[in-house]
C-alpha positions, -999 to +999 in steps of 0.1 A: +437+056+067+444+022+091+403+010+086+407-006+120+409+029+138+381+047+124+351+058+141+328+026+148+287+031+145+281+015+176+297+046+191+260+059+189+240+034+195+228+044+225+209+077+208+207+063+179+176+036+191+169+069+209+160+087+178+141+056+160+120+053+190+112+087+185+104+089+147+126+125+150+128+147+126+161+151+099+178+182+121+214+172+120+229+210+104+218+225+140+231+198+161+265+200+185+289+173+186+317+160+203+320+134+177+329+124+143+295+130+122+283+097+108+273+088+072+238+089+084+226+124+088+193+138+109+194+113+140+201+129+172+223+127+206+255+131+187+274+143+216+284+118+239+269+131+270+239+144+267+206+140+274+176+147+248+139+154+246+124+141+217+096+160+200+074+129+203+080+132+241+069+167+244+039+159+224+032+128+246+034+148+279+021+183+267+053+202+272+039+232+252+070+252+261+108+245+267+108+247+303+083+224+312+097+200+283+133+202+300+122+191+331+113+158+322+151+152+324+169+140+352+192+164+363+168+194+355+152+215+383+120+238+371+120+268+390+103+300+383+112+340+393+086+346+410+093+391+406+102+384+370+076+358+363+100+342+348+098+302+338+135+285+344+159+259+350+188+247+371+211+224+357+229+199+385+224+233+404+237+252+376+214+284+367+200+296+331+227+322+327+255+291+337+238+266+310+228+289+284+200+286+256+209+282+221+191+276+188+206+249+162+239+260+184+231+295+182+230+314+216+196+333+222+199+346+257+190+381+269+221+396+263+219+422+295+213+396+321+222+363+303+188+348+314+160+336+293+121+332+298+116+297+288+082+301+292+085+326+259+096+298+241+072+274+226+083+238+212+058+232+184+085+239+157+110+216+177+122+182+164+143+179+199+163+198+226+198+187+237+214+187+272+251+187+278+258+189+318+291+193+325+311+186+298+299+203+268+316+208+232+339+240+227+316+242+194+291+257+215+313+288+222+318+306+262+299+308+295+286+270+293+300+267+330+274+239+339+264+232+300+244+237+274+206+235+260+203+234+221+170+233+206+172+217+172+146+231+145+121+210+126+139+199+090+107+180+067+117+147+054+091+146+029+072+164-001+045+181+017+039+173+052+022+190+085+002+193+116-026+217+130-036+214+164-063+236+183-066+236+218-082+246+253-077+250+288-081+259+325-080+298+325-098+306+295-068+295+279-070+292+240-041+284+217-036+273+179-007+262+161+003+248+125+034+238+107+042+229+075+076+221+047+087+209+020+118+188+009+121+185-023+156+170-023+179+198-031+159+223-011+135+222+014+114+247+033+094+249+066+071+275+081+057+277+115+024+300+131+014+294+170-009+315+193-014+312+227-038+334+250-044+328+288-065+346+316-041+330+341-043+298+361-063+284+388-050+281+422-055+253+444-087+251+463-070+248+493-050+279+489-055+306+518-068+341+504-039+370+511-046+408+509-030+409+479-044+377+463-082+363+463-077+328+453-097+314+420-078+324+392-039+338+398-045+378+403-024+395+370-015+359+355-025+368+321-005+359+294-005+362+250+020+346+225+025+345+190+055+336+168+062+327+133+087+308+122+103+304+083+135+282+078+144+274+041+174+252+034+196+240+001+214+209+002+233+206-036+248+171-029+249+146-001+273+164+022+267+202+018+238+220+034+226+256+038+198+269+059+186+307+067+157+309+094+137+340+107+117+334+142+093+366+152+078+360+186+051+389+205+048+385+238+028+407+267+022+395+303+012+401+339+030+396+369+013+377+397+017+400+434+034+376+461+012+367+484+031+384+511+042+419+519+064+437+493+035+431+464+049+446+430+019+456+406+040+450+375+029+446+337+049+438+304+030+450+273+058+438+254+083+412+252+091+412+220+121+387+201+129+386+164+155+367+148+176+360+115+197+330+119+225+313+089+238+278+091+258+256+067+284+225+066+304+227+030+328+195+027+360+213+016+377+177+008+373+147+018+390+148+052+374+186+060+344+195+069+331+237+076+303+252+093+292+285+095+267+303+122+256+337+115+233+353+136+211+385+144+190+386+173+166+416+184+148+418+221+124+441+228+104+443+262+086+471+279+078+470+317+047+493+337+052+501+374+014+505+389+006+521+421-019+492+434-038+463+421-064+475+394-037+486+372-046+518+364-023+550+376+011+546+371+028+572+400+055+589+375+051+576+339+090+589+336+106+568+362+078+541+366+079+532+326+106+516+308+117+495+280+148+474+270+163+478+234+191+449+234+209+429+201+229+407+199+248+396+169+274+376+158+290+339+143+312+311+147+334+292+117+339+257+128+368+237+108+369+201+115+395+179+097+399+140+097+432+139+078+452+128+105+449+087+113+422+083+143+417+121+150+391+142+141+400+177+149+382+205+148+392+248+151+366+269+163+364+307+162+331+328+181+324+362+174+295+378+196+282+414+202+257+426+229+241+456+232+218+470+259+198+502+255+175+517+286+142+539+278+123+557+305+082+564+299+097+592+272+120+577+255+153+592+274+185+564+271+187+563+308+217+536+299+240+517+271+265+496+275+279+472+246+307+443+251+324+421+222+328+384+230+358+370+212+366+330+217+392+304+199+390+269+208+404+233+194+389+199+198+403+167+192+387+138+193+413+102+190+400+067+184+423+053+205+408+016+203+377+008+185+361+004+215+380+039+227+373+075+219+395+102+241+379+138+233+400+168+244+392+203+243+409+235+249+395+274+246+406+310+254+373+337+259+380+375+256+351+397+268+359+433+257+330+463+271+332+487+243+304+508+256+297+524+290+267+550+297+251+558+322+243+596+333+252+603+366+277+576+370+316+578+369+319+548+347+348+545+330+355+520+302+367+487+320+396+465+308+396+430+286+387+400+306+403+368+295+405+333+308+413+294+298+396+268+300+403+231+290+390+195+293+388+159+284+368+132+284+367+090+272+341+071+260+344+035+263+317+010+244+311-024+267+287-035+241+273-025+205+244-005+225+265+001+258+292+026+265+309+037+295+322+074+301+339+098+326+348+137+319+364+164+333+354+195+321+370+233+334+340+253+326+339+297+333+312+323+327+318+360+320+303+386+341+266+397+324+266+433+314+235+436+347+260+419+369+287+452+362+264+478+359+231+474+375+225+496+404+193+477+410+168+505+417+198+523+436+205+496+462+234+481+448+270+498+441+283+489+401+312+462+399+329+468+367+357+447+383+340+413+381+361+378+369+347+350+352+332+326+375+350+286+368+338+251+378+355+222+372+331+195+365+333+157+370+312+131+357+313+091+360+279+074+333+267+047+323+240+048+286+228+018+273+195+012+250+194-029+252+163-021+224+146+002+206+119+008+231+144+007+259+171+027+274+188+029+308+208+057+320+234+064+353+256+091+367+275+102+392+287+143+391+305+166+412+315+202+406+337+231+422+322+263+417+345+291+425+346+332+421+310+330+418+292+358+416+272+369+443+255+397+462+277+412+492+262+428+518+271+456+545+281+438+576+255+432+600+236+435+569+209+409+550+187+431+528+201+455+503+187+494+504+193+529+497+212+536+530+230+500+530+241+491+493+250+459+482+280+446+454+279+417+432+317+404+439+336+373+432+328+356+464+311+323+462+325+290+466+301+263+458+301+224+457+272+205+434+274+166+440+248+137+430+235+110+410+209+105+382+195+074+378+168+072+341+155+038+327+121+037+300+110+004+280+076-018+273+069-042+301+047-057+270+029-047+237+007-026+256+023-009+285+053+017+285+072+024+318+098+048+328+107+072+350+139+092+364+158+101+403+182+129+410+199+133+440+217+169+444+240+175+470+245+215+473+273+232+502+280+264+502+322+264+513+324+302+513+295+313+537+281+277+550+256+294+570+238+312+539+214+288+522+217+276+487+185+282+472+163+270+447+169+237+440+154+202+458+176+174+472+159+145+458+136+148+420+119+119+411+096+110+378+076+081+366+054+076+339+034+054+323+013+043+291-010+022+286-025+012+251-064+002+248-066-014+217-052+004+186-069+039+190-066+048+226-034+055+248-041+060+287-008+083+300+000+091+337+028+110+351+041+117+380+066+138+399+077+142+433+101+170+445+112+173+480+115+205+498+140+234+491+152+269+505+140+302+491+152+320+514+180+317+544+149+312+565+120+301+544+119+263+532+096+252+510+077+225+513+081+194+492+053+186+467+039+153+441+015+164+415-003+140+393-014+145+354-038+124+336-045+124+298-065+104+273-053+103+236-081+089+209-068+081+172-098+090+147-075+086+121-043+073+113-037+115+110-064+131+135-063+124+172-079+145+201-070+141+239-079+155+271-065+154+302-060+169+341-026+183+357-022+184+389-054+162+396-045+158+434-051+199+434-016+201+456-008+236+463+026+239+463+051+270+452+085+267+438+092+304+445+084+321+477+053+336+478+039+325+442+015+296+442+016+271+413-015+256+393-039+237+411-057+213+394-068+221+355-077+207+324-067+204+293-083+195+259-063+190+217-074+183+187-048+177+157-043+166+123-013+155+109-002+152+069 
């Protein structure tokens, strides 16, 4: 091989001071890249383009779950569904089912809808999460339309280390969680327990009592989580590596009433997920490299329909009480091969079942509907100049429904759905911690099995008819980390969203009933445009700076009178850390939001909120902290109707070994 066109280690500079700021964990087996893999494993940011949370930054901010963690990225919008009480995310606009959720590359979303509670999912057993916007690697498999979000799993880097952390807060709230592994060279192990029990949350003081909600503490805001995870890995030499994990998370909840008319008295006594996950890398030469993701994933969630707000008679325990058997399974073989001079190529192949089964209150299968997801894909990536990487992708997606029933319903088994998709990107390095990119991605996501068959309490007609939404997704950026303690970070990114699916109403229609039904149909053309600006570093040896702005420029070309909803123009963060002495860190953060659209007619107002916390070293192993969120006590909403926190408090202590 010509030495002088090999992969250069400045190609990763930028993450790579990323990750020794950090002090992250070894996680490389569940990463996705777009690049060559170095010599050095268990750093992070591998692929090109995106943008990472470190565990040490979810720590430092108390992002106790992957929602809040994500949107301490630029780019990310927090949002929540408010009938759902649901925690989630847009992505440059993009929503959770268009930038789906995976684990260590593994996709975890509900298989009947595609969406995801991120609130379910806690980030104590975390050593990072990846965000690819836009351009995204074909390892990662279908429906990434506006990305991707991979958490990466804790890996231990020594004999016997740990944390155990105990804590309280606003809402009676009481949670506990320790972690603990092993490496012990050619195996290592690492086990996870977390609990987390909430009365609710307390709303602003200057939030206006409702009929259906008396201030205080949130009205049916209770939550309780616990999950264990086990991962144990083998790694015979310096290149192979095998790891099988299990995660078991419980989960019950309430749902808040909107303050306005339309109140839903709805309880989940169960949202249940349980998981069996295999991942390996075996060097099959010197040139080739193959990994292997097997998965198994099993939701369970139960929902209650009450007549009024004590939450006692439910009307018809038949109709009004139902639960959600879904599983998913599947895998992915990933060959990648260096043989040829300045290429590293890599074959992909993605196997994926889904399964949804309905229950009424006596266990009647009121539905079923299964699909197979089949996908090929090749990736090249050419070292063009050593100061020049071209990465080109290519990938074919075949979504097959194998199952269709529903009683009552003329279904009939729909046909194969197939598309293409393709794109390219280059990477250009200005300096040994600088580089230079621009991408064009051609993105699609298949119709959900909800988005065919759900007749939404019988106001909407099934559409087993629906295409794969596309984008086509542009990106100009700028990474550079001029030190370890420092990076800087631009963007510009535009998309073309078409055949996306929406709801179509009757005409003269703009709610959807009995009398009027609505469709989900291919019918949205949609155009997502911005900027992201991000910059972090030490001013000195005792203060830390940084902070993020994201401009996001929404139309809607098919129906520009229907608002785009959701989402804020302008997102802006800034932090900052001060360090008293050796033993005590003083953190503030801030955000600032501007005003957005829930409805065609209803605009939310734009909010700043303001957290405070105090972190005190005992030891070089045990610290405690305290702190306040939302100290200005804005109230604000990001969903119609549903208040968020006003101001609480927060107290930790942990021990690390």
């Amino acid at each position: 091989m010509n030495k002088n066109r090999t992969i250069k280690p400045q190609w990763l500079a930028c993450m790579l001071a990323l990750a020794s700021s950090a002090n992250a964990e070894s996680f490389n087996l569940g990463e996705i890249t777009v690049t060559a893999p170095r010599s050095q494993i268990g750093e992070i940011g591998e692929d090109q383009t995106a943008s990472v949370v470190t565990s040490k930054e979810m720590k430092r901010f108390n992002r106790d779950n992957v929602g809040d963690a994500l949107n301490l990225l630029s780019g990310v919008t927090l949002t929540n569904s408010g009938m759902r009480n649901e925690k989630m995310i847009y992505v440059r606009g993009f929503d959770a089912r268009q930038v789906p959720l995976f684990i260590d590359g593994i996709p975890v979303y509900v298989p009947y809808d595609g969406y995801v509670d991120l609130n379910r999912f806690t980030t104590t057993d975390l050593a990072a999460i990846q965000v690819s916007k836009g351009f995204s690697s074909v390892a990662y498999g279908p429906n990434t339309l506006g990305g991707a979000i991979n958490l990466i799993s804790r890996k231990p880097k020594t004999n016997l280390e740990g944390d155990v952390s105990v804590g309280f807060a606003s809402g009676n709230e009481k949670q506990a969680l320790a972690n603990i592994g092993s490496n012990q060279g050619m195996w290592y192990a690492q086990a996870g327990v977390s609990y987390l029990k909430s009365d609710g949350y307390p709303l602003s003081s200057s939030f206006t009592p409702t009929a259906t909600e008396d201030g205080g503490t949130r009205n049916n805001a209770y939550r309780k989580d616990d999950k264990v995870s086990l991962k144990l890995g083998l790694t015979p030499n310096a290149s192979d590596e095998y790891a099988l994990s299990y995660y078991k998370q419980n989960g019950e909840k309430g749902q808040p009433p909107t303050t306005g008319a339309g109140a839903r008295y709805w309880r989940w006594p169960m949202w249940d997920k349980q998981s069996l996950y295999f991942v390996s890398k075996t060097a099959l030469s010197d040139a080739e490299e193959l990994k292997l993701r097997l998965y198994w994933d099993k939701f369970d969630n139960g929902l209650d329909i009450y007549t009024n707000d004590t939450y006692t008679t439910i009307a018809n325990p038949v109709a009004d009480r139902s639960t959600y058997d879904d599983t998913t399974r599947g895998g992915s073989v990933e060959l990648a091969s260096k043989r040829l001079d300045a290429h590293e190529i890599k074959f992909v192949a993605h196997y994926k079942m889904d399964k949804h089964i309905a229950r009424d209150g006596v266990s009647t299968i009121t539905e079923s509907f299964q699909d197979t997801l089949n996908a090929y894909a090749v990736e090249d990536n050419i070292v063009l100049d050593p100061a020049l990487l071209l990465s080109l992708g290519l990938s074919k997606q075949t979504l097959r429904p194998q199952e269709v029933y529903k009683p009552g319903s003329p279904f009939t088994l729909p046909d194969a759905k197939s598309d293409t998709t393709g794109q390219a990107a280059l990477f250009y390095d200005a300096t040994a911690s600088s580089r230079i990119y621009v991408s064009l991605a051609q993105k699609s996501r298949l119709p959900t099995l909800k988005d065919r068959y759900s007749a939404r309490f019988n106001t909407y007609n099934e559409n087993t008819a629906l295409r794969p939404e596309s984008s086509l997704n542009y990106e100009i950026g700028y990474q550079d980390t001029p030190s370890p303690e420092a990076k800087v970070e631009a963007a510009l990114f535009y998309s073309d969203i078409t055949d996306k699916i929406q709801t179509a109403y009757q005409q003269g229609m703009s709610t959807c009933t009995v009398g009027a039904k609505c469709q989900m149909q291919n019918i949205g053309k949609v155009r997502s445009s911005g900027i992201e600006l991000g910059m972090h570093g030490a001013a000195n040896s005792s203060l830390e700076l940084g902070g993020n702005y994201t401009l996001t420029a929404l139309k809607n070309v098919s129906d520009p009178t229907t608002k785009l909803t959701g989402i804020p123009r302008h997102k802006a963060t800034a932090h900052a850390l001060y360090k008293v002495g050796d033993a005590l860190d003083l953190i503030t953060f801030a955000e600032y939001d501007s005003s957005r659209w829930a409805s065609n007619t209803v605009e939310l107002s734009g909010f700043t909120t303001l957290n405070l916390k105090a972190i005190y070293r005992v030891t070089a192993g045990i610290s405690v902290e305290a702190g306040v969120n939302n100290l200005t006590d804005r109230s604000y909403s990001l969903a119609d109707g549903y208040p968020n926190p006003g101001r609480n408090w927060f107290a930790n202590a942990s021990m690390k070994f």
